[in-house]
C-alpha positions, 0 to 999 in steps of 0.5 A: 500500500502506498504511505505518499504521494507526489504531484507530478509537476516538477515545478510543484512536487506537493507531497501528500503523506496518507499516513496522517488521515484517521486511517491509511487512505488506499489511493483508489479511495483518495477524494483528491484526484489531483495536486490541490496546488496545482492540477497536476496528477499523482505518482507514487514514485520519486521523480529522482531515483524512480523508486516507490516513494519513500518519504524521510523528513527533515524539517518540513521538508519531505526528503527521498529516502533512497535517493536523499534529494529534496523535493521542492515543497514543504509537505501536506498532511 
């Protein structure tokens, strides 16, 4: 079951953590069915390494964590 996703945009890279909902959300229930931000459609997989996202946080910031790179935006819970 996927725990993150990310906005495709790569000028956006909203994170989305399903975790933080009262219970895990599946994506095929999620009611968002693209970036709040803006418009873009979801991946599941980071846009650095291709991996399944896995997210680690620094901060407020929502880091790969098999690649280590940075995305762009704070993330959302």
């Amino acid at each position: 079951m996927e725990h993150f996703l990310i906005c495709g945009n790569p000028s956006c890279r909203f994170v989305l953590d399903l975790q933080e909902a009262r219970k895990p959300l599946r994506r095929s229930v999620l009611l968002l069915n693209e970036c709040p931000e803006c418009g873009s459609q979801w991946s599941a997989t980071c846009p650095f390494c291709e991996e399944p996202l896995s997210v680690i946080w620094r901060g407020h910031h929502a880091v790969c964590a098999h690649c280590h790179r940075q995305f762009h935006r704070p993330a959302a819970a």
